[in-house]
N, CA, C and O of each residue as an XYZ file, in Angstrom:
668
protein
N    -112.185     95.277     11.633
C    -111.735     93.903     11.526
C    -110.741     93.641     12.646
O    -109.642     94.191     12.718
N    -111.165     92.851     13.419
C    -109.903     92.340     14.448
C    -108.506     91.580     14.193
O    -108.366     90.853     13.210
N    -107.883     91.706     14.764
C    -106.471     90.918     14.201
C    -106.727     89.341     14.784
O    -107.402     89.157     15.797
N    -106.169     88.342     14.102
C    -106.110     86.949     14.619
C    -104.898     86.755     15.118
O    -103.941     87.421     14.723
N    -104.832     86.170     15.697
C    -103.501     86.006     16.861
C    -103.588     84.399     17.150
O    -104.431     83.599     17.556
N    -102.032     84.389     16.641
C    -101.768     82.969     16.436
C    -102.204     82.537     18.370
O    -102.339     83.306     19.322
N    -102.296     81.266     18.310
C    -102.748     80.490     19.746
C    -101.389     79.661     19.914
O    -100.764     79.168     18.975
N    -101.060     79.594     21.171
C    -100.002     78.282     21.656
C    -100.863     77.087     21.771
O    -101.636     76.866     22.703
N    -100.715     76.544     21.025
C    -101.593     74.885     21.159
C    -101.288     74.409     22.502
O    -102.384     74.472     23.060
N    -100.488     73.991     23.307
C    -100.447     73.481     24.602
C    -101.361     74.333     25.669
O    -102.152     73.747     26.408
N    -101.175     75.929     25.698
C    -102.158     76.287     26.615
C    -103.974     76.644     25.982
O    -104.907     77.115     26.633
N    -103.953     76.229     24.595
C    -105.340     76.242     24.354
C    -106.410     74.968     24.372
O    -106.527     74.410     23.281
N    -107.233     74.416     25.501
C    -107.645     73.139     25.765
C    -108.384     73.173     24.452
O    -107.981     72.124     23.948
N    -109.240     73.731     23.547
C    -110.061     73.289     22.504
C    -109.054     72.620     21.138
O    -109.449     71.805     20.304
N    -107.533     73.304     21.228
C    -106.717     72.384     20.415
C    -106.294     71.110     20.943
O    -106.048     70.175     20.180
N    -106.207     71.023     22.008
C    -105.485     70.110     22.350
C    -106.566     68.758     22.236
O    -106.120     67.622     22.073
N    -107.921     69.019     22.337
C    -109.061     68.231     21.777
C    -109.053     67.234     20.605
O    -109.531     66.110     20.451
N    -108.139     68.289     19.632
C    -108.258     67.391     18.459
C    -107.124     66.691     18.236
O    -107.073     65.938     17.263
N    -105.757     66.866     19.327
C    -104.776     65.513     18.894
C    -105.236     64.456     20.133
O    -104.426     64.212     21.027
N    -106.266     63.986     20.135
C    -106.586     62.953     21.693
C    -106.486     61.776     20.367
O    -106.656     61.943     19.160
N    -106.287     61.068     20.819
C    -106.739     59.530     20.591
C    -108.095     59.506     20.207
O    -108.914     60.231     20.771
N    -108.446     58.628     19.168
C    -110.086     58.789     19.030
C    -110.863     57.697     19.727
O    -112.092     57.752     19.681
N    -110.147     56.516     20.493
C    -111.125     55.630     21.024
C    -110.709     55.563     22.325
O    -111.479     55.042     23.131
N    -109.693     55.966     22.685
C    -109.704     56.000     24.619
C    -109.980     57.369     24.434
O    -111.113     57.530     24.888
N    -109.436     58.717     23.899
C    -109.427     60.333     24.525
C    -108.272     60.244     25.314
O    -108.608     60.079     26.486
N    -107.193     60.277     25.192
C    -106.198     60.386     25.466
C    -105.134     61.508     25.041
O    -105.053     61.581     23.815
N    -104.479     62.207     25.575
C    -103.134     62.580     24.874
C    -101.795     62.304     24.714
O    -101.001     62.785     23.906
N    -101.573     61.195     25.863
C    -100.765     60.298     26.483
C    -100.622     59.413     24.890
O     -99.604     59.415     24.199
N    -101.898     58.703     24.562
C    -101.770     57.459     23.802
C    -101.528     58.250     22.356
O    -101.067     57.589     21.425
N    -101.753     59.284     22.213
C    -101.127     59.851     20.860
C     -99.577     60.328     20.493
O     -98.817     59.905     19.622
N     -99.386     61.434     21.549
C     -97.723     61.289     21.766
C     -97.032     59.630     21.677
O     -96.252     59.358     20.765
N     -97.300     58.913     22.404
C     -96.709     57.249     22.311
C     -96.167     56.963     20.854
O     -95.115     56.840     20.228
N     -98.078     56.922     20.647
C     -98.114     56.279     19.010
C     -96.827     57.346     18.280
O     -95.800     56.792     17.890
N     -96.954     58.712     18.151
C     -96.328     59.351     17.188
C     -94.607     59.103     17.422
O     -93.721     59.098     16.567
N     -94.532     58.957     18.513
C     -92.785     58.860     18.925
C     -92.737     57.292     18.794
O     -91.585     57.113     19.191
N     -93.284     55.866     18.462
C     -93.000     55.322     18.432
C     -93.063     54.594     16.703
O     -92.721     53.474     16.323
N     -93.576     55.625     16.022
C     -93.850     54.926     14.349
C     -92.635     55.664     13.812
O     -92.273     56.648     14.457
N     -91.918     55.309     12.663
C     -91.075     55.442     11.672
C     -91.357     55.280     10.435
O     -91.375     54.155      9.935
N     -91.720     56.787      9.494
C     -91.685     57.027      8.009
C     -92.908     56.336      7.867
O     -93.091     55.195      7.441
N     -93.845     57.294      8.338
C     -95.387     57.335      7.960
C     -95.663     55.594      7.841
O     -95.672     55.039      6.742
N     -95.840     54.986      8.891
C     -96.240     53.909      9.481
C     -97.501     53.770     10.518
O     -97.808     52.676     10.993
N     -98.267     55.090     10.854
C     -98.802     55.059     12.044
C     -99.856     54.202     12.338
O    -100.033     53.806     13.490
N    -100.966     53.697     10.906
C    -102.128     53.220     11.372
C    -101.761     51.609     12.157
O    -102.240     50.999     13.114
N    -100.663     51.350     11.174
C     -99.617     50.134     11.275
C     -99.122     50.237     13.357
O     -99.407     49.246     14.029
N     -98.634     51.113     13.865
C     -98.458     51.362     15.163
C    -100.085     51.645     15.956
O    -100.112     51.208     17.106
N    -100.875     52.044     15.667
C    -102.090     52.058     16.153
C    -102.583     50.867     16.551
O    -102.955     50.544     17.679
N    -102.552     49.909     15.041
C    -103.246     48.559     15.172
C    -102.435     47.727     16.258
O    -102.901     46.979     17.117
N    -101.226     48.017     16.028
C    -100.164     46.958     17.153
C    -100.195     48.087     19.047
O     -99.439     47.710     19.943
N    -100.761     48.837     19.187
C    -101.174     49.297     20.132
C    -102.205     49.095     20.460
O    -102.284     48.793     21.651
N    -103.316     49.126     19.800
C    -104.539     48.390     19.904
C    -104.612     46.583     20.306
O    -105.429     45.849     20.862
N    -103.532     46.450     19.796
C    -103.492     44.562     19.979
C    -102.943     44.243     21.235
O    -103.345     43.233     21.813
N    -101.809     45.189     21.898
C    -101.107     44.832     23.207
C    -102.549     45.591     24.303
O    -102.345     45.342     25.492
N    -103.730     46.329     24.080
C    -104.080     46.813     25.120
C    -105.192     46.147     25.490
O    -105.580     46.273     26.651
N    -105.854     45.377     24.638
C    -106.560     44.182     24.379
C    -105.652     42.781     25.230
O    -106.111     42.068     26.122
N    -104.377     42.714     24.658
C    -103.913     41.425     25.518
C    -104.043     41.753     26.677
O    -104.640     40.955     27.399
N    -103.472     43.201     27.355
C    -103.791     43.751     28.914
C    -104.554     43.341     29.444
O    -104.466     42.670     30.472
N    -105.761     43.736     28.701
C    -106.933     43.710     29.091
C    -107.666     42.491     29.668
O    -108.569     42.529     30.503
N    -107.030     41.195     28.976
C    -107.802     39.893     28.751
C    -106.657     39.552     29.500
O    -107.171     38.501     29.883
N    -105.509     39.530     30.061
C    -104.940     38.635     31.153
C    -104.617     39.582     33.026
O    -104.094     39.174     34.063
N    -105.270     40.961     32.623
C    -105.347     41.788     33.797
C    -106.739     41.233     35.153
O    -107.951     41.029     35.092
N    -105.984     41.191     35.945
C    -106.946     40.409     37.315
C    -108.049     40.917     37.805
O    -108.909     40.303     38.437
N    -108.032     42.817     37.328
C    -109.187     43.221     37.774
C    -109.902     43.945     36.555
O    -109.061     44.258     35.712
N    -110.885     44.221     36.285
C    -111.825     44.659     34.882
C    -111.309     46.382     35.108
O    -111.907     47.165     35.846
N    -110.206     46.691     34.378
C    -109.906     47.900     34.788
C    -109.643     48.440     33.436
O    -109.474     47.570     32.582
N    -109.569     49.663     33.038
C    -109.097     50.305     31.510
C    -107.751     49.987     30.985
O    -106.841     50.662     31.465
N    -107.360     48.887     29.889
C    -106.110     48.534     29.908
C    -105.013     49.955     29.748
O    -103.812     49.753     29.929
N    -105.453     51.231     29.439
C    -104.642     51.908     28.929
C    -103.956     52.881     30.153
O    -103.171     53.812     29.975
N    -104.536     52.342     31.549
C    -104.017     52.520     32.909
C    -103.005     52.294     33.079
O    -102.210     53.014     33.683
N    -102.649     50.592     32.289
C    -100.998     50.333     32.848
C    -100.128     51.295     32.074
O     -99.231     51.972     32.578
N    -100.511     51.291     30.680
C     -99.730     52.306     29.929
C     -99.559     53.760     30.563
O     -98.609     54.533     30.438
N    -100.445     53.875     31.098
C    -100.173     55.664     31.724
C     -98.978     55.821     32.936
O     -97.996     56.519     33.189
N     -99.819     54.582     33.552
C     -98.674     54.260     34.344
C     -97.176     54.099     34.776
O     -96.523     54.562     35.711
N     -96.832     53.105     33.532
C     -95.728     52.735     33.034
C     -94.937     54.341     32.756
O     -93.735     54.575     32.875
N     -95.567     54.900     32.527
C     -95.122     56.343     32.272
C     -94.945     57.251     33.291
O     -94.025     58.067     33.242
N     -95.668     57.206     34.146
C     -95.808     58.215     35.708
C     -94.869     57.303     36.402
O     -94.922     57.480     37.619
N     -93.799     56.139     35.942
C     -92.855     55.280     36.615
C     -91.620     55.993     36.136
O     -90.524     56.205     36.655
N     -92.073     56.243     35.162
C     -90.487     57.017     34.314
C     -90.599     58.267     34.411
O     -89.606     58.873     34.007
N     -91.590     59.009     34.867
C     -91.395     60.268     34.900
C     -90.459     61.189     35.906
O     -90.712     61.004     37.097
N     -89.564     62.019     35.662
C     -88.860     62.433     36.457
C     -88.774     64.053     36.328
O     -88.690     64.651     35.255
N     -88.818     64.813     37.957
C     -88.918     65.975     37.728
C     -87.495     66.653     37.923
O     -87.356     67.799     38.352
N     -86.950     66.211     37.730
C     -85.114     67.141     37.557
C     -84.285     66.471     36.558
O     -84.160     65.248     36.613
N     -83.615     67.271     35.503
C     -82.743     66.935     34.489
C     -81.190     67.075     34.989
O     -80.929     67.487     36.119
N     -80.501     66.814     34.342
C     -79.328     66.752     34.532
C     -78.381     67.900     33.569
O     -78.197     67.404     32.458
N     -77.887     68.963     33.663
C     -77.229     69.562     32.723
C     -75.568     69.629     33.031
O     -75.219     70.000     34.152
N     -74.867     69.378     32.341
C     -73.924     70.322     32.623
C     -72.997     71.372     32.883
O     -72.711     71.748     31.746
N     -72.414     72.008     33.607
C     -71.883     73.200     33.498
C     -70.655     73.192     33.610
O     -70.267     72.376     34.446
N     -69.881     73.758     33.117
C     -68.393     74.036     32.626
C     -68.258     75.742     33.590
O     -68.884     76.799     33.523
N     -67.075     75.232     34.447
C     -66.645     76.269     35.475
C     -64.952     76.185     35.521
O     -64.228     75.514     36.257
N     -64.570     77.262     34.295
C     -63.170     76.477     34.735
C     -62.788     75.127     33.681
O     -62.984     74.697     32.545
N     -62.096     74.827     34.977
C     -61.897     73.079     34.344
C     -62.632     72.401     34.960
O     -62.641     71.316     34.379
N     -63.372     72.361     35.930
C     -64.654     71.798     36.542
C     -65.495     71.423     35.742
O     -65.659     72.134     34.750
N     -66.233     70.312     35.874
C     -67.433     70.058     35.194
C     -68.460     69.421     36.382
O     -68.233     68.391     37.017
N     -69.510     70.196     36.506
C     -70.525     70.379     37.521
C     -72.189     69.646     36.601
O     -72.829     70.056     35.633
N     -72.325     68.630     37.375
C     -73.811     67.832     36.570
C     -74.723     68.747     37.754
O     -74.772     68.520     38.963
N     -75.398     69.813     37.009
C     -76.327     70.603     38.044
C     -77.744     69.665     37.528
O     -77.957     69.179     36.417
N     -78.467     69.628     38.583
C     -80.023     68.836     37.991
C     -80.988     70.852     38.528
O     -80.886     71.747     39.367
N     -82.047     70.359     36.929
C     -82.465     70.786     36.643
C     -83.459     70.625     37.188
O     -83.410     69.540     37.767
N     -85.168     71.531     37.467
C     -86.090     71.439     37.475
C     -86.647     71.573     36.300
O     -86.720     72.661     35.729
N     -87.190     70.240     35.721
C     -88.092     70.741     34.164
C     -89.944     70.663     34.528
O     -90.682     70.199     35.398
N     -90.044     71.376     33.346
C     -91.848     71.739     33.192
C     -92.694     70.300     33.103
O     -92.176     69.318     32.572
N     -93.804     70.268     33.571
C     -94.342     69.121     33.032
C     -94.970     68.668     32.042
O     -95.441     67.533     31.967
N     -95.026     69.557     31.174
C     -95.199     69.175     30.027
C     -93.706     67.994     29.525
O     -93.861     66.802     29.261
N     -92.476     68.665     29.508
C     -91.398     68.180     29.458
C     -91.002     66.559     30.242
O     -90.500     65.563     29.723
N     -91.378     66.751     31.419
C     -90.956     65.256     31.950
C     -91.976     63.941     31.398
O     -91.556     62.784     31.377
N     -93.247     64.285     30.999
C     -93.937     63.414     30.456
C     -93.606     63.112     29.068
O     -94.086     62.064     28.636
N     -92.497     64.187     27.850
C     -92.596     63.977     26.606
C     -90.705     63.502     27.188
O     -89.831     63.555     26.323
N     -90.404     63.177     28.322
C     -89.140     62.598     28.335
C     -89.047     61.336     28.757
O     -88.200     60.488     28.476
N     -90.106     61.265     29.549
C     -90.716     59.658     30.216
C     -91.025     58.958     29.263
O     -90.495     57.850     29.175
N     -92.153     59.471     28.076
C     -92.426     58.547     26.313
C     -91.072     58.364     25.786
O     -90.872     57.323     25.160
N     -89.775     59.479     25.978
C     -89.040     59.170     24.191
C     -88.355     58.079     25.617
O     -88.415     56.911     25.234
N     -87.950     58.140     26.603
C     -87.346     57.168     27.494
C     -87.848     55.713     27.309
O     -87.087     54.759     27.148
N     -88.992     55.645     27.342
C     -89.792     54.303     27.119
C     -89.665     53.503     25.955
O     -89.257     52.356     25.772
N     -90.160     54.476     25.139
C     -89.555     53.788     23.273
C     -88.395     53.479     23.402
O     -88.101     52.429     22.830
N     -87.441     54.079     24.037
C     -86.270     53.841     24.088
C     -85.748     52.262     24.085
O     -84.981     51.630     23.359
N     -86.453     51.977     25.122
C     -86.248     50.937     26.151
C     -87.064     49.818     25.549
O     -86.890     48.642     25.867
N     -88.179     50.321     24.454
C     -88.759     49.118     23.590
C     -88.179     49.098     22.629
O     -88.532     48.138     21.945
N     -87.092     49.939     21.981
C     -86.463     49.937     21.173
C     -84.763     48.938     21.545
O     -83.931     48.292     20.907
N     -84.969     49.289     22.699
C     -83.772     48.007     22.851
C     -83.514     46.542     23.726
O     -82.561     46.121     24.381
N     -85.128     45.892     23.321
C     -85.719     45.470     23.081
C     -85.070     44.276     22.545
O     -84.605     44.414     21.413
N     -84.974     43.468     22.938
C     -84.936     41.988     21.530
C     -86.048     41.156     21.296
O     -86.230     40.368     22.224
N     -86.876     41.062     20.342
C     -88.094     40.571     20.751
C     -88.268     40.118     18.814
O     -87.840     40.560     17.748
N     -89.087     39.087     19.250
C     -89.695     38.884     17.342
C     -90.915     39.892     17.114
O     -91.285     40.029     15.948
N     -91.373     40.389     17.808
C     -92.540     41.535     16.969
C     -92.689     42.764     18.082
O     -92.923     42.718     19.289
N     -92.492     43.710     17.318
C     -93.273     45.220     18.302
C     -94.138     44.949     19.302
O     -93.978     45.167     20.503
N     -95.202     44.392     18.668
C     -96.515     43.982     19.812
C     -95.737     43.275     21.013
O     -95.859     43.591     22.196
N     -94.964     42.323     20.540
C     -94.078     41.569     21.890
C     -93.542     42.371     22.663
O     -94.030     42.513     23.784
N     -92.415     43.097     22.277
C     -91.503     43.605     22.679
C     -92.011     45.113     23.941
O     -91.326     45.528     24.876
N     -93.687     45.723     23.401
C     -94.496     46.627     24.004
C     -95.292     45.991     25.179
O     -95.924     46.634     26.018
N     -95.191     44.852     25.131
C     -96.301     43.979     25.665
C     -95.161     43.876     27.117
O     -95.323     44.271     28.272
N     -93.757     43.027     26.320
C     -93.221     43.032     27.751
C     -92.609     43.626     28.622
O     -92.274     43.187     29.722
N     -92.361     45.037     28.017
C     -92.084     46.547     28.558
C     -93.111     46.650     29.382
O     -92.868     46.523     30.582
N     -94.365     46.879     28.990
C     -95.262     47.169     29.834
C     -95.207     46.298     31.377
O     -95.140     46.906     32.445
N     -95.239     45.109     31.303
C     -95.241     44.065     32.051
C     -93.836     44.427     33.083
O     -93.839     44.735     34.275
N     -92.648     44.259     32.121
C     -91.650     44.769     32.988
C     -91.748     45.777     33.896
O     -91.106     45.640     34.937
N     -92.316     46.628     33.764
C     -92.000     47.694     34.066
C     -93.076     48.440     35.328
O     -92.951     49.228     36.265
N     -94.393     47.473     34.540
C     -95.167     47.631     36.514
C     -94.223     46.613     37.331
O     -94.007     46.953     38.494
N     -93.715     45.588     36.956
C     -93.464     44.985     37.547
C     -91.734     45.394     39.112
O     -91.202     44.916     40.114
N     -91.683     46.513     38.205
C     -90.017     46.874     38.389
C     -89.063     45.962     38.256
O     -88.424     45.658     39.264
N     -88.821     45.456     37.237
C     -87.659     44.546     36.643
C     -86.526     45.433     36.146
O     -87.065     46.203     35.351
N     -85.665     45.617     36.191
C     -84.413     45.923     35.372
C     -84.647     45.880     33.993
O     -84.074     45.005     33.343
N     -85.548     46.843     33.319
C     -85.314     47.054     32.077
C     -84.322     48.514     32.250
O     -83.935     49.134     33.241
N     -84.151     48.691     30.886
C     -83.451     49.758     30.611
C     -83.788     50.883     31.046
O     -82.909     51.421     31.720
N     -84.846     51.528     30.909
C     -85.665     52.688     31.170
C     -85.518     52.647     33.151
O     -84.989     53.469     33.899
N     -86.063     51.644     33.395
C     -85.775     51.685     35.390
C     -84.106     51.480     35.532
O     -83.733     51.715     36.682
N     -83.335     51.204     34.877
C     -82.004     51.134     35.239
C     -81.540     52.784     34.979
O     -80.872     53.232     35.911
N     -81.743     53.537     34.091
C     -81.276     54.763     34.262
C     -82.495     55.615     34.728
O     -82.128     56.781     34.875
N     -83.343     55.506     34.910
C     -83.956     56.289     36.495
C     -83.362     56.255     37.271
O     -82.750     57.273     37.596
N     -83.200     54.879     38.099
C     -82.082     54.703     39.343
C     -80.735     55.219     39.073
O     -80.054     55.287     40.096
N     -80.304     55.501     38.283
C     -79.167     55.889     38.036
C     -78.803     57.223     38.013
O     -77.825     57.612     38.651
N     -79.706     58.204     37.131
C     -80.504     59.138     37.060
C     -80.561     60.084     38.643
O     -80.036     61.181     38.837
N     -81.500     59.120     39.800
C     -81.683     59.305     41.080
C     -80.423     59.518     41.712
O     -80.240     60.494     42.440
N     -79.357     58.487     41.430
C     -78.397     58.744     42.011
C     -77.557     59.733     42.119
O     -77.039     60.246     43.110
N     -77.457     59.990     40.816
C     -76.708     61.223     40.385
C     -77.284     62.583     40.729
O     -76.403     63.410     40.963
N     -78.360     62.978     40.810
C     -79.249     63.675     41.671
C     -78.973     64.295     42.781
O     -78.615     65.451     43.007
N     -79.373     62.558     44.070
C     -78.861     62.653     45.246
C     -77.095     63.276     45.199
O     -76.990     64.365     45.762
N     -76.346     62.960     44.867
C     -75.156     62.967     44.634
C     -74.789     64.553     44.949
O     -73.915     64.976     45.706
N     -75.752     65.319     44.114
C     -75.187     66.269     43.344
C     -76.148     67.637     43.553
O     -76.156     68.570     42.750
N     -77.173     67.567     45.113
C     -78.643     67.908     45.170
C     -78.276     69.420     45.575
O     -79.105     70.330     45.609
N     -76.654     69.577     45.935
C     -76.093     70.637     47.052
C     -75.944     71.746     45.608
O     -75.914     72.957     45.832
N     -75.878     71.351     44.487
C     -75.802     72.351     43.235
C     -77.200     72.725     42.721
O     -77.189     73.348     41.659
N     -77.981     72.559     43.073
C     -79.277     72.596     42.526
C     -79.803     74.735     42.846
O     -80.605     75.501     42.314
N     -79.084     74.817     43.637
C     -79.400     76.176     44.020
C     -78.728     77.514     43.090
O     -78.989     78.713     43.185
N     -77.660     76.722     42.067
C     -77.176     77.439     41.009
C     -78.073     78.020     39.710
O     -79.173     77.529     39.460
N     -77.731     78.672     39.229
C     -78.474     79.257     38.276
C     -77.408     78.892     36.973
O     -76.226     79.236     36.972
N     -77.966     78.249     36.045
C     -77.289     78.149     35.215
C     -77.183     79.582     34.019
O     -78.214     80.253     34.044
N     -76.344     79.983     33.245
C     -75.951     81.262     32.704
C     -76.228     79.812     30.759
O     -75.766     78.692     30.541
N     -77.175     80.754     29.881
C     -77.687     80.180     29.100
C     -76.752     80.960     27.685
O     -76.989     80.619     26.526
């Protein structure tokens, strides 16, 4: 009898099959949905994701997959260096990090909700609808204001990057 040996779901592609989205195939649009519903609400976040990708769709200029801008909107926020701190002393040193990519894409989603979460809007569907919009657009929402900000601090700070942080 052979032993079974647990699998890491991220590096096994036949798991990762079964959390896709069932009508685009996505993994993008499932992470979203799950980081953006609260206390078993999801079909409820599905349907209002389904309704903004449809509006995309029907006021977008070229016949393209509405769930493009959404990916998009995301590869806008994605960023490949974190920010940590380190304590030297009485020094406090913001070293930026190199993170995995798995990581900058599940930081680019909770960043985004974020930013639809602060939001003033009369309905979710609104409030997703004009995130999206904002945000190809590069408007000053929340989410592009601390990227740039984010960047700055970065640049700022690019001469520490060669440190090793002690965990």
């Amino acid at each position: 009898m052979s032993k079974l040996r647990k699998t890491n779901p991220y590096n096994n592609y036949n798991l990762l099959l079964h959390k896709q989205d069932p009508l685009f195939k996505t993994w993008i649009l499932t992470k979203f949905t799950n980081s953006l519903f609260k206390k078993g609400k999801k079909k409820k976040i599905e349907k209002i994701i389904l309704q903004v990708l449809k509006k995309l769709k029907q006021i977008s200029l070229y016949k393209t997959n509405p769930l493009f801008y959404l990916i998009y909107c995301i590869e806008v926020l994605k960023m490949n260096y974190l920010i940590k701190t380190y304590k030297f002393g009485v020094k406090v040193f913001l070293v930026p990090i190199k993170i995995h990519p798995r990581k900058q894409y599940q930081n680019a989603i909770r960043l985004f909700v974020k930013s639809i979460n602060s939001r003033t809007g009369v309905s979710l569907e609104k409030k997703i609808f004009d995130e999206i919009k904002d945000t190809l657009n590069q408007k000053n929402t929340y989410a592009i204001k601390y990227i740039r900000e984010l960047k700055k601090i970065i640049k700022q700070n690019r001469h520490l990057m060669r440190f090793k942080l002690k965990r």
